[in-house]
LUMLUMDREN-2810 file (N, C-alpha, C; in Angstrom, 1 decimal):
<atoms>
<atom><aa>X</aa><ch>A</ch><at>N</at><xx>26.1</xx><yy>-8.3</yy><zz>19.6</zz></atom>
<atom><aa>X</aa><ch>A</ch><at>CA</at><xx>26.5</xx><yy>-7.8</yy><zz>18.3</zz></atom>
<atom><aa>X</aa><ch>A</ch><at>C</at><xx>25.7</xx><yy>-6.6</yy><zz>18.0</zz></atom>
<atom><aa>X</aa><ch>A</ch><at>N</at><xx>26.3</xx><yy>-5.6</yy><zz>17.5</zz></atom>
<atom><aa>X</aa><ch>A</ch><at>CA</at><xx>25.9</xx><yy>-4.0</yy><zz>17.4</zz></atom>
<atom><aa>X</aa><ch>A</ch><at>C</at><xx>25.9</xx><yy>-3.9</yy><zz>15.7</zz></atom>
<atom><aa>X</aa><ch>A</ch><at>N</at><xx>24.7</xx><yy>-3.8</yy><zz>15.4</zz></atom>
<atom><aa>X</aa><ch>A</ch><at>CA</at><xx>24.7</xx><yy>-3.5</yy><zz>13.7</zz></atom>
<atom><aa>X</aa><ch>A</ch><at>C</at><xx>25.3</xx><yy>-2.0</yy><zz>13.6</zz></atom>
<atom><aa>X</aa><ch>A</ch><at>N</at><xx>25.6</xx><yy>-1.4</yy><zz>12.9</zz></atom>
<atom><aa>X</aa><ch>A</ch><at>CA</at><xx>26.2</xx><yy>-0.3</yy><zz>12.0</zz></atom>
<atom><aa>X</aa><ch>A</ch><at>C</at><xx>24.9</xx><yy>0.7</yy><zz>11.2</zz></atom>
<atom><aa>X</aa><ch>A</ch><at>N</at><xx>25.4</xx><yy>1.4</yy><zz>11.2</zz></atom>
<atom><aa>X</aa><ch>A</ch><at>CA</at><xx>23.3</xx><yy>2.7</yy><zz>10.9</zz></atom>
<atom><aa>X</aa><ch>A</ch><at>C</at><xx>23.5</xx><yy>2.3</yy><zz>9.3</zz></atom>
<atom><aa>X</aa><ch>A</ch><at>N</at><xx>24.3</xx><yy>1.9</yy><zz>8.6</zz></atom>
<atom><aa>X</aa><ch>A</ch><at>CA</at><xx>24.2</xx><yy>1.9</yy><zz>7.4</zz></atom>
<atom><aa>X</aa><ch>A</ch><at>C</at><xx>23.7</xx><yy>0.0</yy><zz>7.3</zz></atom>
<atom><aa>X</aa><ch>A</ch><at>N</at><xx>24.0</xx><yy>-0.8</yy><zz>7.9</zz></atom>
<atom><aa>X</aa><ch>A</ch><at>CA</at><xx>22.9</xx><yy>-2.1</yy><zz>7.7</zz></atom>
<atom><aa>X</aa><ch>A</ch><at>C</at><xx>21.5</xx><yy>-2.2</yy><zz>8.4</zz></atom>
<atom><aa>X</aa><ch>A</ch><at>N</at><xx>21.5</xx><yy>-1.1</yy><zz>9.6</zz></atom>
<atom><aa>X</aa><ch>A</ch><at>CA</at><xx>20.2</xx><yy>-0.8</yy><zz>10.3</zz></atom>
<atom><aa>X</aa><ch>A</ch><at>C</at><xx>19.0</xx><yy>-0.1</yy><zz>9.1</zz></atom>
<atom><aa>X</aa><ch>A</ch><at>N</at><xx>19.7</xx><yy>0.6</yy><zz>8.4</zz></atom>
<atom><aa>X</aa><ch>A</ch><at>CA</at><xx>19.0</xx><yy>1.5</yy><zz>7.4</zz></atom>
<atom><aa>X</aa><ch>A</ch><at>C</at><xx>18.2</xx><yy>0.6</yy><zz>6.5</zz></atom>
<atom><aa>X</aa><ch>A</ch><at>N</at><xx>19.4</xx><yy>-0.2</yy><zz>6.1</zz></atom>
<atom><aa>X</aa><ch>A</ch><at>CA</at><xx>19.3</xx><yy>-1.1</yy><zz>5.0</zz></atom>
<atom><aa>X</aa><ch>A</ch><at>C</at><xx>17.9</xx><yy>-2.4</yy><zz>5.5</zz></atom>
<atom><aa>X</aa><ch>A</ch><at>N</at><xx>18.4</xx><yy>-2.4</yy><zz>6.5</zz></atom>
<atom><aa>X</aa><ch>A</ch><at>CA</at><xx>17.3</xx><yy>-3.8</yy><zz>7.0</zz></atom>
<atom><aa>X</aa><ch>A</ch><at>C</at><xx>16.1</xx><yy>-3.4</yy><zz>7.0</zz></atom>
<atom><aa>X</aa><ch>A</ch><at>N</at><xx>15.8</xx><yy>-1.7</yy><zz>8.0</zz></atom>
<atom><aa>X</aa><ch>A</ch><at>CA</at><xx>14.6</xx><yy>-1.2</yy><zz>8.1</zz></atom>
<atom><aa>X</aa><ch>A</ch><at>C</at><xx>13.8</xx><yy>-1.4</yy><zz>6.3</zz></atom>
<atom><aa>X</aa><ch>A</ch><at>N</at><xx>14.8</xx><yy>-0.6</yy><zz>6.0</zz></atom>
<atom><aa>X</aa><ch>A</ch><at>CA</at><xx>14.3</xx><yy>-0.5</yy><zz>3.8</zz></atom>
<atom><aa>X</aa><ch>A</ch><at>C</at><xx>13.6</xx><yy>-1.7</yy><zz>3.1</zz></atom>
<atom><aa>X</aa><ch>A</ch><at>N</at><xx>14.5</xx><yy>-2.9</yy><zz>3.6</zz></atom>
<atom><aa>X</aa><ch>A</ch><at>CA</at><xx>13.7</xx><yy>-3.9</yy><zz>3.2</zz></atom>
<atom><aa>X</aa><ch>A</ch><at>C</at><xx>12.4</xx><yy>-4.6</yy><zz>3.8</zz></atom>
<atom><aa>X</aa><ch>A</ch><at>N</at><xx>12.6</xx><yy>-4.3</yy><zz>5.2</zz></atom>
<atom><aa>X</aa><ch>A</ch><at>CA</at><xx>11.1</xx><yy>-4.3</yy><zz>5.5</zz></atom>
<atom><aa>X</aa><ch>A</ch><at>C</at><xx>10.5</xx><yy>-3.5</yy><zz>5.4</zz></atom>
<atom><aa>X</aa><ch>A</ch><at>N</at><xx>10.5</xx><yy>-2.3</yy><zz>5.0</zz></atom>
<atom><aa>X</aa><ch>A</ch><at>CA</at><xx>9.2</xx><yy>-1.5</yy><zz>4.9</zz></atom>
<atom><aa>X</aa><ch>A</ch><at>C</at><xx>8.9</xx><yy>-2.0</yy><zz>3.5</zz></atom>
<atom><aa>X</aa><ch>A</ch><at>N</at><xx>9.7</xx><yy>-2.0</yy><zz>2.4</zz></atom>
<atom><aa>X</aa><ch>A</ch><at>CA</at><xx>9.7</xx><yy>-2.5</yy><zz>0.9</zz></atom>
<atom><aa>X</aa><ch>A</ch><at>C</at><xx>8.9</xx><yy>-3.6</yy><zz>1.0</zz></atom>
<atom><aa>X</aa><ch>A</ch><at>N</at><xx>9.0</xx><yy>-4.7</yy><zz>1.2</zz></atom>
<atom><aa>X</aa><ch>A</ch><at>CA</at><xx>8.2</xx><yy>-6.0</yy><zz>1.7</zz></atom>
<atom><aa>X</aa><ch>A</ch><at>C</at><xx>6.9</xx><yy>-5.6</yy><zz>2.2</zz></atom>
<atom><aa>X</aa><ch>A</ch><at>N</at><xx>6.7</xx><yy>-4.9</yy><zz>2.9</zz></atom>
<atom><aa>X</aa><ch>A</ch><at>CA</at><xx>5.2</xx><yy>-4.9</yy><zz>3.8</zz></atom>
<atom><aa>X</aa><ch>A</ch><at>C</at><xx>4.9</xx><yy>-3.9</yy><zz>2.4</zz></atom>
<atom><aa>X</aa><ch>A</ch><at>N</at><xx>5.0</xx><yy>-2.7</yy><zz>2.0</zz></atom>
<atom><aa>X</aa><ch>A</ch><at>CA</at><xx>4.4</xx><yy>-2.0</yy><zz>0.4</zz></atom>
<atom><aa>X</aa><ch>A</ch><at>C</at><xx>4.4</xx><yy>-3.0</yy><zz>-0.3</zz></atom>
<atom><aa>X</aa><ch>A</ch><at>N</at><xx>5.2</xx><yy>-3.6</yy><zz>-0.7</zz></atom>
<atom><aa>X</aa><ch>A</ch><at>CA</at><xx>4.9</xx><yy>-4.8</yy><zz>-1.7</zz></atom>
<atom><aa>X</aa><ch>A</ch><at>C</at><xx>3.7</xx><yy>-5.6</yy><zz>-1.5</zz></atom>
<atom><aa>X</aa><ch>A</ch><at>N</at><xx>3.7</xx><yy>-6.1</yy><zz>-0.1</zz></atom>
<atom><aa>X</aa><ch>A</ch><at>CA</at><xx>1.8</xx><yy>-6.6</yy><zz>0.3</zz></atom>
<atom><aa>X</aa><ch>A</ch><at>C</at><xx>0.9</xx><yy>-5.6</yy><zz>0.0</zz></atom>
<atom><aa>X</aa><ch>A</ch><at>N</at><xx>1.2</xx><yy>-4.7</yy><zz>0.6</zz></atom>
<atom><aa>X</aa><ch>A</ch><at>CA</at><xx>0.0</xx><yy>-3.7</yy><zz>0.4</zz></atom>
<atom><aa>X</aa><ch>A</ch><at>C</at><xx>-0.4</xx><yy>-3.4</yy><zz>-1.2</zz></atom>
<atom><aa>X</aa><ch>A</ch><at>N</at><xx>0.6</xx><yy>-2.9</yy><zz>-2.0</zz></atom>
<atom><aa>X</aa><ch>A</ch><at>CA</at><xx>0.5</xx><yy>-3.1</yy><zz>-3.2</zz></atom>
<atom><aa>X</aa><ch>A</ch><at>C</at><xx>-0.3</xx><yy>-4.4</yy><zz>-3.7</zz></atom>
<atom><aa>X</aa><ch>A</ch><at>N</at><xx>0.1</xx><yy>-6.1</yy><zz>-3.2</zz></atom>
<atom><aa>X</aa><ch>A</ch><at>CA</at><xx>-0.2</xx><yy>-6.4</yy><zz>-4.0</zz></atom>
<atom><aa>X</aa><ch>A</ch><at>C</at><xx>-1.5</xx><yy>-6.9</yy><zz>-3.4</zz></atom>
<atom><aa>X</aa><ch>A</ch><at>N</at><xx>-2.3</xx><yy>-6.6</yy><zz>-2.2</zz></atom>
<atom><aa>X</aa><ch>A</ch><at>CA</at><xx>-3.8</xx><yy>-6.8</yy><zz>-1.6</zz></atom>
<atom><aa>X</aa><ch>A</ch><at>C</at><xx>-4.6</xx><yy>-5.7</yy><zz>-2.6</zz></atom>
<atom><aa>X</aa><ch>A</ch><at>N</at><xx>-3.7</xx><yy>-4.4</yy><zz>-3.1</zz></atom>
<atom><aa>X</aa><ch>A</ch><at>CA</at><xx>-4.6</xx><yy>-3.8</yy><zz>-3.7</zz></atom>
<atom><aa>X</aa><ch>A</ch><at>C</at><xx>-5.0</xx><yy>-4.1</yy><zz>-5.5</zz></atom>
<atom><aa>X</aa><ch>A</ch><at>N</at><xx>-4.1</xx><yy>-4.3</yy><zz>-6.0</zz></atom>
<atom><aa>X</aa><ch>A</ch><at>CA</at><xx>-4.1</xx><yy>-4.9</yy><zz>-7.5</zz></atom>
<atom><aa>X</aa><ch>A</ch><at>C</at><xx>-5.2</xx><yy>-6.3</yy><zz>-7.0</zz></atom>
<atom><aa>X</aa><ch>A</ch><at>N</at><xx>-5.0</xx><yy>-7.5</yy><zz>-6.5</zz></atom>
<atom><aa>X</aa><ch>A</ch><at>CA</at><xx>-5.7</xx><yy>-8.1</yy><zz>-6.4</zz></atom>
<atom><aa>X</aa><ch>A</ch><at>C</at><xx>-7.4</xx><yy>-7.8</yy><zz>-5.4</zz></atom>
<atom><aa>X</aa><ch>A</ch><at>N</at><xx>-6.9</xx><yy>-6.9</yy><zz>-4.5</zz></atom>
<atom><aa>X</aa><ch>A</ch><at>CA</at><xx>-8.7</xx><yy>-6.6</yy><zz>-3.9</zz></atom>
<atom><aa>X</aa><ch>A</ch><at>C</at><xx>-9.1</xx><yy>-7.4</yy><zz>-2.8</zz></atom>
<atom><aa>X</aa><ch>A</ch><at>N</at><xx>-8.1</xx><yy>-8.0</yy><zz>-2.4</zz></atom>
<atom><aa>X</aa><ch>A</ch><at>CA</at><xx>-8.5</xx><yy>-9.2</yy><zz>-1.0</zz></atom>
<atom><aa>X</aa><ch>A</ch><at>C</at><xx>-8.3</xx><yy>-8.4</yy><zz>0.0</zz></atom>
<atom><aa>X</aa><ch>A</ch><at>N</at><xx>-9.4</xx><yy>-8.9</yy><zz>0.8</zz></atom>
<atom><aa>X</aa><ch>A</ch><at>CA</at><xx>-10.6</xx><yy>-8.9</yy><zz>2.2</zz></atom>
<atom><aa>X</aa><ch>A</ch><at>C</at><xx>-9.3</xx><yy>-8.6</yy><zz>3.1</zz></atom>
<atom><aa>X</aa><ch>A</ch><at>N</at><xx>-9.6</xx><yy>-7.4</yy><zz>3.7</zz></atom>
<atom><aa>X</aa><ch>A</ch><at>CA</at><xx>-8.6</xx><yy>-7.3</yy><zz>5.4</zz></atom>
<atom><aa>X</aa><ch>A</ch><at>C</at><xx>-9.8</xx><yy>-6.6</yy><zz>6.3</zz></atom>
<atom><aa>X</aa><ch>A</ch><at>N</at><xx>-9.6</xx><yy>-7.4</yy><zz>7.1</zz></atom>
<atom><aa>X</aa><ch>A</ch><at>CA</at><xx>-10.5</xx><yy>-7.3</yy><zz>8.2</zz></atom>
<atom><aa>X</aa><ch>A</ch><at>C</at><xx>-9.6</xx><yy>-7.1</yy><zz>9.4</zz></atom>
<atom><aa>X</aa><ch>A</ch><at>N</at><xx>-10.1</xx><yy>-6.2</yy><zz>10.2</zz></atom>
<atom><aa>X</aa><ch>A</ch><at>CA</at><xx>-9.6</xx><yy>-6.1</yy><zz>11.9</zz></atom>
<atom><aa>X</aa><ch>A</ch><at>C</at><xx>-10.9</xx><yy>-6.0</yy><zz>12.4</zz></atom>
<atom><aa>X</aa><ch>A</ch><at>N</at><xx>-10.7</xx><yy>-6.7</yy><zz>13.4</zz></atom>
<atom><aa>X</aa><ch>A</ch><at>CA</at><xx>-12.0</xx><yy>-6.5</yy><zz>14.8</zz></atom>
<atom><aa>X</aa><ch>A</ch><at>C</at><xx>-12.9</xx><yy>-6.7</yy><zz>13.4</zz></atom>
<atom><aa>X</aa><ch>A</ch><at>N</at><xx>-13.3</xx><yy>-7.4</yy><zz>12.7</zz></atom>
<atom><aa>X</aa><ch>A</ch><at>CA</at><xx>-14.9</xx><yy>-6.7</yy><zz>12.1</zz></atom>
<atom><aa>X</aa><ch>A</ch><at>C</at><xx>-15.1</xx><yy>-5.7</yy><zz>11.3</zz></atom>
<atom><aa>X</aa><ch>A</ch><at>N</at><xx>-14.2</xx><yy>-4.9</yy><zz>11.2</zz></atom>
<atom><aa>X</aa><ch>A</ch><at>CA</at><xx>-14.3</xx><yy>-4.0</yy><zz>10.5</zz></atom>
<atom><aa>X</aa><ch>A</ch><at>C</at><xx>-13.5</xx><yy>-3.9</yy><zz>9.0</zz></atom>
<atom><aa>X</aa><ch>A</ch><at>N</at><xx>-14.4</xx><yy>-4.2</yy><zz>7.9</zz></atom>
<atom><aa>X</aa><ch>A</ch><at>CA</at><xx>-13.1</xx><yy>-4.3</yy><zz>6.8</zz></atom>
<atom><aa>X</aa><ch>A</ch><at>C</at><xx>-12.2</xx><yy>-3.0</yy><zz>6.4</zz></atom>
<atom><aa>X</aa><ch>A</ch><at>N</at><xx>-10.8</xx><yy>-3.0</yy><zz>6.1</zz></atom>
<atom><aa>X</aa><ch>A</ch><at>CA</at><xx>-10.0</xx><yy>-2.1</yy><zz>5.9</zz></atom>
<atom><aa>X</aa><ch>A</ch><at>C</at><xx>-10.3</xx><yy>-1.7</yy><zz>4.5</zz></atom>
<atom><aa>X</aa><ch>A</ch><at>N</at><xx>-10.8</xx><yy>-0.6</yy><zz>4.0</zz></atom>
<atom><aa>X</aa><ch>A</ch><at>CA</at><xx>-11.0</xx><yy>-0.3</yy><zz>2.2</zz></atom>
<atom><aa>X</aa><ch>A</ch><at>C</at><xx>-9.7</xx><yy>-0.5</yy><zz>1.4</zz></atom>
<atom><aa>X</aa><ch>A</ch><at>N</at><xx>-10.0</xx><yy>-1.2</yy><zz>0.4</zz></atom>
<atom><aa>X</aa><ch>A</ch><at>CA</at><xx>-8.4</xx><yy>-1.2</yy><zz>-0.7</zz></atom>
<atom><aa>X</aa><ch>A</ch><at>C</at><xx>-7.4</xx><yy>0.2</yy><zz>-0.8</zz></atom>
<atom><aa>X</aa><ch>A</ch><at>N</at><xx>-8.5</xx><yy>1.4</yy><zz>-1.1</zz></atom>
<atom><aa>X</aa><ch>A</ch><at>CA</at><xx>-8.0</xx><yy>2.1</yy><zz>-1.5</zz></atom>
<atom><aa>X</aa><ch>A</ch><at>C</at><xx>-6.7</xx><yy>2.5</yy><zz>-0.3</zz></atom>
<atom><aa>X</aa><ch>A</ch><at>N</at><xx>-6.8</xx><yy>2.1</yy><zz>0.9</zz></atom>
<atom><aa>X</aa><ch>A</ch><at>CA</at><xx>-5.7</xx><yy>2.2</yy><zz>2.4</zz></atom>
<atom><aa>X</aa><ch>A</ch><at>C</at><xx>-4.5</xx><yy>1.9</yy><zz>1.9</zz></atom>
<atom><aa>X</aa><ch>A</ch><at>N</at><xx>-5.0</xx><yy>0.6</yy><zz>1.1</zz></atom>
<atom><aa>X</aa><ch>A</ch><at>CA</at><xx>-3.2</xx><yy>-0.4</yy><zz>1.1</zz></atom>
<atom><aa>X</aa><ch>A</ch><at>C</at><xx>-2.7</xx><yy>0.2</yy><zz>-0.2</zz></atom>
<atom><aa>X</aa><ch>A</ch><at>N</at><xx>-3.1</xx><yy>1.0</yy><zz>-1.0</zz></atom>
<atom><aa>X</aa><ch>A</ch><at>CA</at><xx>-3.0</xx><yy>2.0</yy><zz>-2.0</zz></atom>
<atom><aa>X</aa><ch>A</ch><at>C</at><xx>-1.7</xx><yy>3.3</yy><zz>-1.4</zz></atom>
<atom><aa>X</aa><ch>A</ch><at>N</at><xx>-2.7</xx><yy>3.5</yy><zz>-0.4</zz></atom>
<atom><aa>X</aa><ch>A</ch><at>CA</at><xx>-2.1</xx><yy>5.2</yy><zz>0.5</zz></atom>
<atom><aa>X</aa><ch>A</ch><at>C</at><xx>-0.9</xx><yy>4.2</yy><zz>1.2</zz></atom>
<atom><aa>X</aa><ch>A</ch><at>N</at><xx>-0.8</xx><yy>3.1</yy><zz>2.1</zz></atom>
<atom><aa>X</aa><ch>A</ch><at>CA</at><xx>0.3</xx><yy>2.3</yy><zz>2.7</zz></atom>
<atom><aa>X</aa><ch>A</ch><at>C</at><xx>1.6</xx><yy>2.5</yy><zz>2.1</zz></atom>
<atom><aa>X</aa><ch>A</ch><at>N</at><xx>0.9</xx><yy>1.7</yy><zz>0.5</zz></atom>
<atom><aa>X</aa><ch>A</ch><at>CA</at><xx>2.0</xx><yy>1.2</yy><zz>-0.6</zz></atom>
<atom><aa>X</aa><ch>A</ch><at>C</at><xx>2.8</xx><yy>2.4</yy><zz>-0.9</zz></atom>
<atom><aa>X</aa><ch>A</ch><at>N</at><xx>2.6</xx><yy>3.7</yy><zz>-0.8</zz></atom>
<atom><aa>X</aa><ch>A</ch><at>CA</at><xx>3.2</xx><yy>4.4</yy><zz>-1.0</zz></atom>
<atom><aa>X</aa><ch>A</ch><at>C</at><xx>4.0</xx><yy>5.3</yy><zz>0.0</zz></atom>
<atom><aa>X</aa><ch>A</ch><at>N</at><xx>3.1</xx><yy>5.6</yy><zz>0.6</zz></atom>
<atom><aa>X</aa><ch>A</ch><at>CA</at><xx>3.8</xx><yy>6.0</yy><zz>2.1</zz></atom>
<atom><aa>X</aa><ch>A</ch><at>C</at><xx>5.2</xx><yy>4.6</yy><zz>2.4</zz></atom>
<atom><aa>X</aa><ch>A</ch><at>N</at><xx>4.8</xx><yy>3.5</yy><zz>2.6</zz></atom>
<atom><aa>X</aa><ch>A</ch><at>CA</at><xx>5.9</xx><yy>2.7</yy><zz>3.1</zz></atom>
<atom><aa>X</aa><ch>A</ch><at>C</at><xx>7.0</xx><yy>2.7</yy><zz>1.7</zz></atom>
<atom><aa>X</aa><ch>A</ch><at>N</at><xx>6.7</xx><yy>2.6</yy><zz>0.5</zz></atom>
<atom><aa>X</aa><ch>A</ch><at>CA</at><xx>7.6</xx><yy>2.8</yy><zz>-0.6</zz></atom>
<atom><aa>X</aa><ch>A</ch><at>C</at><xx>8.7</xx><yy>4.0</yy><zz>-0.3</zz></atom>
<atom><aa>X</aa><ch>A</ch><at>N</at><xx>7.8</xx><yy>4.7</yy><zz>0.1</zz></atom>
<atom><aa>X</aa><ch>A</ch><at>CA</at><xx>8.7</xx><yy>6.5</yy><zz>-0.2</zz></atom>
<atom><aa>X</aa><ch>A</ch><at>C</at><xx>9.4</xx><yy>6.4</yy><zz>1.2</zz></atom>
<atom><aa>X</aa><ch>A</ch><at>N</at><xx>9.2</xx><yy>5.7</yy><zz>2.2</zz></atom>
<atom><aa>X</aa><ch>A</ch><at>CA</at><xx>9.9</xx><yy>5.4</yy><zz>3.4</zz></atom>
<atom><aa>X</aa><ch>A</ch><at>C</at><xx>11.2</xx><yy>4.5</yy><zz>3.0</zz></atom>
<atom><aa>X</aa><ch>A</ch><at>N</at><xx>10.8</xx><yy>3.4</yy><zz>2.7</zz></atom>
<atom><aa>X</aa><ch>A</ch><at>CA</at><xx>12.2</xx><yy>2.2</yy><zz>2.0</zz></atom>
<atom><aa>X</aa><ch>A</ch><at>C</at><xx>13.0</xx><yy>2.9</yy><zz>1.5</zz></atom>
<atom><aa>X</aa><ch>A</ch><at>N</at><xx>12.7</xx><yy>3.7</yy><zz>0.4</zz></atom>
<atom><aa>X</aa><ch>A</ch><at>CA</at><xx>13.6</xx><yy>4.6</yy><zz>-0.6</zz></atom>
<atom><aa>X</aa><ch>A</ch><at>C</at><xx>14.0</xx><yy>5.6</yy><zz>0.3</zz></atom>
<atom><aa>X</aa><ch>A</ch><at>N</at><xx>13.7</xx><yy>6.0</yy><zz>0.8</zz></atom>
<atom><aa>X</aa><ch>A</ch><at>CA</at><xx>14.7</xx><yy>6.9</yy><zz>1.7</zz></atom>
<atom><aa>X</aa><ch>A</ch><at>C</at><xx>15.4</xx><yy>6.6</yy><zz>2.7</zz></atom>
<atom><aa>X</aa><ch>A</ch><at>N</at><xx>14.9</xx><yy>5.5</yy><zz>3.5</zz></atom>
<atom><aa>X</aa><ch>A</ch><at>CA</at><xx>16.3</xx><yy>4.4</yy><zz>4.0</zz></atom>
<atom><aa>X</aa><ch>A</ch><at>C</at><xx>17.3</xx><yy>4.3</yy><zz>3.4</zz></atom>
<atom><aa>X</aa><ch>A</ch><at>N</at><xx>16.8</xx><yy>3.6</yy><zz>2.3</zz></atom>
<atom><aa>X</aa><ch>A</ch><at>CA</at><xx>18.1</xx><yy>2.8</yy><zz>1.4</zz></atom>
<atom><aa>X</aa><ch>A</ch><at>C</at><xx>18.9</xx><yy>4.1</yy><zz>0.9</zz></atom>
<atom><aa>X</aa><ch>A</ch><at>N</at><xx>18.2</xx><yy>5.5</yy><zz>0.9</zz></atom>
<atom><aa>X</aa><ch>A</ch><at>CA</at><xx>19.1</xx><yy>6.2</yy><zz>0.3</zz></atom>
<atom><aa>X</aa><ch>A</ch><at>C</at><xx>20.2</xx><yy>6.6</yy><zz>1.1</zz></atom>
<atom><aa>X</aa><ch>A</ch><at>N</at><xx>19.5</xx><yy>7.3</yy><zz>2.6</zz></atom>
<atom><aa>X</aa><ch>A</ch><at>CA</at><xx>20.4</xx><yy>7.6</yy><zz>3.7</zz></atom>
<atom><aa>X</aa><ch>A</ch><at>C</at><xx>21.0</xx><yy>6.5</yy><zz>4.4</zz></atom>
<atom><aa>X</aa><ch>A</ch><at>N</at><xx>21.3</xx><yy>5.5</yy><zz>3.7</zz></atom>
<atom><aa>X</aa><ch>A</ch><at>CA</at><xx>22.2</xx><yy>4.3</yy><zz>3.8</zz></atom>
<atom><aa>X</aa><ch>A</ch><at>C</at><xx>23.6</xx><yy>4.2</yy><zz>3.1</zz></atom>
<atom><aa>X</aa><ch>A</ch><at>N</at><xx>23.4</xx><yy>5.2</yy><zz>1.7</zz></atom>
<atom><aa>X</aa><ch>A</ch><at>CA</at><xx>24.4</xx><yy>5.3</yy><zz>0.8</zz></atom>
<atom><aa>X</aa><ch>A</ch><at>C</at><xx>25.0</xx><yy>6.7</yy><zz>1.8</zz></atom>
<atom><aa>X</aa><ch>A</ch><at>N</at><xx>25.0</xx><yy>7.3</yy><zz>1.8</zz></atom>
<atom><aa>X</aa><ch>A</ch><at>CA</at><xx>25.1</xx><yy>9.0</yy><zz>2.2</zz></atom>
<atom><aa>X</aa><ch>A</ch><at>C</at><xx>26.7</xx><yy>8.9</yy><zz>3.3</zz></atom>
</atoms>
């Protein structure tokens, strides 16, 4: 089964929207991300939340188009 670029669009949108919405919400609340040892600073999931937001939203838009 072959998705269509306008549900492919749509699907990518809501997962990038989902993963910003973590990021967003690690940053309002301030919880610990660690890789290898190294903690990730909040202010990242800040720069994420938006970068992946402004990604979603332009999926979903070149979904309508």
């Amino acid at each position: 089964m072959i998705m269509d670029k306008n549900k492919s669009l749509i699907l990518a949108s809501v997962v990038f929207g989902i993963i910003a919405l973590a990021h967003l919400i690690r940053g309002i609340f301030g919880w610990q991300a660690l890789v290898s040892g190294f903690n990730i600073p909040v202010y990242f999931s800040y720069l994420a939340a938006l970068v992946l937001g402004f990604l979603a939203w332009n999926m979903y838009d070149a979904s309508k188009k």
